[in-house]
C-alpha positions in Angstrom: 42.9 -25.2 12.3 41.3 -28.1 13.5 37.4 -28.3 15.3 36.2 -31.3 17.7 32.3 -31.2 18.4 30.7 -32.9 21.5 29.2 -36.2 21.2 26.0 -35.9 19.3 26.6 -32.0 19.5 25.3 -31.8 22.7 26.1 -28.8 24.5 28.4 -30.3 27.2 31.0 -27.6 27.9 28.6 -24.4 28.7 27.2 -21.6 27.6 26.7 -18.1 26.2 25.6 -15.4 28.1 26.1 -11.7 27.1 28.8 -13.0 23.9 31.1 -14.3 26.2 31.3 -18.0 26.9 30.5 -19.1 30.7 32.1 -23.2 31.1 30.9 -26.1 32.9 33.2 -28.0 34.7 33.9 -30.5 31.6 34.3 -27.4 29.9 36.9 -25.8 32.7 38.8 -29.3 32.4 38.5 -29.3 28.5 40.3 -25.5 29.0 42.7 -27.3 31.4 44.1 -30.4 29.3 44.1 -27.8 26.0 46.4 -25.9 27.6 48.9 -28.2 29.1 49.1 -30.3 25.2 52.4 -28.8 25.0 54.0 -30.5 28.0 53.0 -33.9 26.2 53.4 -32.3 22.4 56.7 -30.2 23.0 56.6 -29.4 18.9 53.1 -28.4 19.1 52.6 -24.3 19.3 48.8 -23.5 20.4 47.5 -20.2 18.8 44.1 -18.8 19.1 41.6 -21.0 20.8 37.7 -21.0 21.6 35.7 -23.6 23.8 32.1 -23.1 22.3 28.8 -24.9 24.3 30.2 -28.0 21.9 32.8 -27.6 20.2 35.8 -26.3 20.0 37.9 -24.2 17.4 42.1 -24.0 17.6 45.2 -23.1 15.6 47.8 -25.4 16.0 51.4 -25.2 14.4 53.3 -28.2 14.4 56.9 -28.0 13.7 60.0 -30.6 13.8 60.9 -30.8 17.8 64.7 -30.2 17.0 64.2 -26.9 15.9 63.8 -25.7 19.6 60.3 -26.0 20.5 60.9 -28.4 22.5 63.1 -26.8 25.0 60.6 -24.0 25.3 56.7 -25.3 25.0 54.5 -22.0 25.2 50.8 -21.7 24.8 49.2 -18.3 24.4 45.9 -17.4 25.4 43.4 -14.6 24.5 44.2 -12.2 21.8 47.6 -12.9 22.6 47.0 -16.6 21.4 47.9 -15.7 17.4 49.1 -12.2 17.7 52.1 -13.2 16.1 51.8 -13.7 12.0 52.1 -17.1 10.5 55.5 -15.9 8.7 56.9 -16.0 12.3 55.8 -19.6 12.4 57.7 -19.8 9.2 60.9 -19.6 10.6 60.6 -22.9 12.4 60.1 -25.8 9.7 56.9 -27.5 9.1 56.0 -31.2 9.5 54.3 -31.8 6.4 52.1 -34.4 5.1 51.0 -37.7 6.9 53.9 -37.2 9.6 51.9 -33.6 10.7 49.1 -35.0 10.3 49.2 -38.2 12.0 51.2 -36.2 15.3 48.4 -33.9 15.3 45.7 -37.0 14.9 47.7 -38.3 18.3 47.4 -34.8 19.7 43.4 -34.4 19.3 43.3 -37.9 20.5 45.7 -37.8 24.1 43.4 -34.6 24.7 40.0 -36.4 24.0 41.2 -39.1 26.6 42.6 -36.7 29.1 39.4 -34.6 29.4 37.0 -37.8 29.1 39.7 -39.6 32.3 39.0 -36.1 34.0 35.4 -35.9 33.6 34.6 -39.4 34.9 36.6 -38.7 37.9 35.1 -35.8 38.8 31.7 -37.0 38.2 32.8 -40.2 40.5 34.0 -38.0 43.0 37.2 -39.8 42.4 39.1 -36.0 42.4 41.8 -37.0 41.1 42.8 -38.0 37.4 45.7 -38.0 34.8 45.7 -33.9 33.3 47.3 -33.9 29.8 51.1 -33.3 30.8 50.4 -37.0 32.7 50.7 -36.1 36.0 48.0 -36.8 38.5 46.1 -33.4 39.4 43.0 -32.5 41.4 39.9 -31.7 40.1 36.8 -30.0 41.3 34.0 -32.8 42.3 30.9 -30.1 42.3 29.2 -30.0 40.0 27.4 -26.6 40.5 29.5 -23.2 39.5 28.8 -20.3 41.6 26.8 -18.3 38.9 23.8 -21.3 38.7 25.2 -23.2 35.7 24.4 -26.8 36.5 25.9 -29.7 35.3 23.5 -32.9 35.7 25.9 -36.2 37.3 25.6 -40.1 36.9 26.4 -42.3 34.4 29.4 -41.5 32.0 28.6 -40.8 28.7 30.8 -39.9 25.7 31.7 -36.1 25.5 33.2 -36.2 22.1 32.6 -36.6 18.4 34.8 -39.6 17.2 36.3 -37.9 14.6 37.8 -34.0 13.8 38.2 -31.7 11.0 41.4 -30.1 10.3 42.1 -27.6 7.5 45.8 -26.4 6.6 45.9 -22.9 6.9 47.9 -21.6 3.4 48.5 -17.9 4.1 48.8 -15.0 6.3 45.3 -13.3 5.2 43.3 -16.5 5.9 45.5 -17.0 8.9 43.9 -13.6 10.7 40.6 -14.2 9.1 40.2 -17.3 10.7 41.9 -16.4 14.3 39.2 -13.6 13.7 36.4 -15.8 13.7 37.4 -18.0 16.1 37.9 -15.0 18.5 34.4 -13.6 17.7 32.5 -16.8 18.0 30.9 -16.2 21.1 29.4 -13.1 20.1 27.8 -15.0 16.9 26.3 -17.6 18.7 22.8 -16.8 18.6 23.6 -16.8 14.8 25.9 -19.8 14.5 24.4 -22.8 12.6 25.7 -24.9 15.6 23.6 -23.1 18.0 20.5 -25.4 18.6 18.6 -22.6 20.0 19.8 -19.8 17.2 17.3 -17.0 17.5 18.8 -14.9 14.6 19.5 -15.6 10.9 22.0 -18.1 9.7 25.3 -16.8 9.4 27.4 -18.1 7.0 29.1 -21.5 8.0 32.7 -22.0 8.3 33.6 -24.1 5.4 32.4 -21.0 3.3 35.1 -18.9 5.5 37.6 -21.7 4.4 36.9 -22.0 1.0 38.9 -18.2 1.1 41.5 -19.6 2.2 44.1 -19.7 -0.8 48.0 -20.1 -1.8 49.8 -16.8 -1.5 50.7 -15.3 -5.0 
């Protein structure tokens, strides 16, 4: 599992309204480049996702290219985005160690870039800018969505966090708890200690969801 927050937390990629999550336009381009990682990451497989106001929550699997990924790339969205069950996953071998984790360091990193390029050109009015499979794709220069959500132009400034967590997920119980939660976030933000208007009581942070996550026996 693996979160990137917005530069200072900021909430750069929309909003909540009603539990369900409404983007900006950084956000509808962060959406965009997430999706097409496995054109540039053929032995990445993308599972359950969520774009939050800013951050962002995904499982990602990434196994040795050779074993077929790579002639297939998929990326599954909604509930369907982690349906299978990590045993599945099992049957294609793991990179492991600083080899996973440094292609996955890459991975966050190509995708930070890609949706930063994006955003600039949009906000230039350039409309045009390198998506994450690398080829040149046009973007949407307004900056106002139909429903009234309004995303201020000028200057660039940094969208995200310079770093990431990640967290290895070790079995198939904290596997659906967490694809749970990441699927439910919207309808806990007025709870979630990232929220920087939360209007309810603090709901128990992630890392205390993680620290459940254990070995199977």
């Amino acid at each position: 599992m693996v979160t990137l927050w917005t530069h200072n937390r900021e909430c750069l990629l929309g909003q909540v309204a009603g539990g369900k999550m409404e983007l900006s336009p950084t956000g509808e381009i962060a959406r965009e480049c997430w999706s097409r990682i496995p054109h540039r990451f053929p032995e990445a497989r993308l599972h359950a996702q969520v774009l939050m106001p800013n951050h962002l929550h995904a499982i990602v699997i990434i196994a040795e290219p050779e074993r077929g990924l790579a002639r297939n790339p998929r990326t599954k969205s909604g509930r369907d985005a982690g349906a299978a069950s990590l045993g599945d996953e099992v049957q294609t071998r793991f990179q492991t160690g600083q080899e996973a984790g440094g292609r996955l360091r890459e991975l966050v990193e190509f995708f930070k870039k890609a949706v930063t390029e994006a955003a600039e050109a949009r906000q230039s009015g350039t409309a045009r800018s390198v998506a994450a499979g690398g080829a040149v794709t046009a973007l949407p220069t307004n900056t106002t969505r139909p429903d009234g959500f309004h995303e201020p132009t000028g200057p660039a400034s940094p969208i995200w966090h310079d770093d990431y967590s990640e967290h290895i997920i070790r079995s198939q119980p904290a596997f659906d708890r967490i694809r749970e939660y990441i699927f439910a976030n919207p309808l806990m933000w007025s709870y979630d200690p990232a929220n920087p208007c939360r209007s309810g009581p603090l709901l128990a942070d992630l890392e205390d969801l993680l620290r459940h996550d254990y070995l199977p026996s």
